[in-house]
Residue, then its C-alpha position, 0 to 999 in steps of 0.5 A: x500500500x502507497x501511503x501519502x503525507x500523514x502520521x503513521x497511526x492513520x498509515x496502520x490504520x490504512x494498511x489494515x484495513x486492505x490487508x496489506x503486508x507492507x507500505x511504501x512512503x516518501x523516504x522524506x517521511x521516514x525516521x528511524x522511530x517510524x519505521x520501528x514502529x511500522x515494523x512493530x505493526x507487521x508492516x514491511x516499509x518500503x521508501x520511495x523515491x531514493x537516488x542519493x546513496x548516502x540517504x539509501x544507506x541510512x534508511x537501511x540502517x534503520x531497517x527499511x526493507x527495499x526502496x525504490x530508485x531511478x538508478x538502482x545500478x548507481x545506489x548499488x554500487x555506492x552502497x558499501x555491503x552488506x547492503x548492496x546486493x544482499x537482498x535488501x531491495x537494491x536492484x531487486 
């Protein structure tokens, strides 16, 4: 599920709601504490759109499961391992 500006409590809600397993947002809307707390819900978080490296990396260093890129070869090859090419959504 595609969720848009808002708090994560309404996201939850959302994602229940349709049965969803996972949620994607803007990687501007996400923190470590939200994305805990989406994964604490059952929720795999997924962040879009990303094409810096650097924010890639701190994104996976807070757990988010996959993102989205418009250069999946670049952030791949700027994204020191394990991340890069270990299944964690990064050219997948």
């Amino acid at each position: 599920l595609t969720v848009g500006r808002g708090a994560p409590a309404a996201w939850i809600t959302a994602a229940r709601g349709v049965d969803a397993v996972a949620l994607d947002v803007a990687h501007q809307d996400l923190d470590a504490r939200t994305v805990a707390r989406l994964h604490a819900a059952g929720l795999s978080v997924g962040a879009y759109t990303v094409n810096d490296a650097k924010r890639a990396q701190t994104l996976f260093s807070w757990d988010v499961d996959y993102l989205y890129t418009d250069d999946p070869a670049r952030i791949a090859s700027e994204t020191p391992p394990p991340l890069a090419g270990e299944g964690q959504g990064v050219g997948e």
